[in-house]
C-alpha angles and dihedrals in degrees: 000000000000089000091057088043080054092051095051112041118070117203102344096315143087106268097212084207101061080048092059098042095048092055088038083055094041090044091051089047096055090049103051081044088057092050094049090050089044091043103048089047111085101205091065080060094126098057115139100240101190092064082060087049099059085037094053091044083051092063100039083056085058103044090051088044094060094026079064098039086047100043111029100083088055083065090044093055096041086050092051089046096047084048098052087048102051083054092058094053090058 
């Protein structure tokens, strides 16, 4: 439990967008794991799979969107830093 409070606190404090993309990524993962068991049962034969597609893009979309958010200014700092030191070097 303490290594999931780690990963999603920054900095002392709560990262809201950790937070979202750990329920996004909770969220994807139920519903592919609807879909297996639905799938793999043969009375639920007659689901309509394109309403679970657009469910399951939707939340793609959403895990990109915060890992971005997340993890965008990570990039952001390890480019500034490569830059500075590449400045250094001249």
């Amino acid at each position: 439990m303490k290594l999931i409070k780690d990963m999603l606190m920054e900095k002392g404090k709560w990262s809201q967008g950790r937070i979202y993309l750990l329920w996004s990524v909770f969220a994807y993962y139920i519903t592919l794991g609807i879909l297996t068991i639905t799938g793999i049962s043969k009375k639920h034969a007659d689901i309509d799979i394109q309403n679970f597609e657009i469910i399951i893009e939707a939340l793609k979309y959403a895990m990109i969107l915060f890992a971005g958010y997340v993890f965008g200014n990570r990039f952001l700092e390890i480019f500034e830093i490569l830059r500075k030191n590449k400045k250094s070097d001249e």
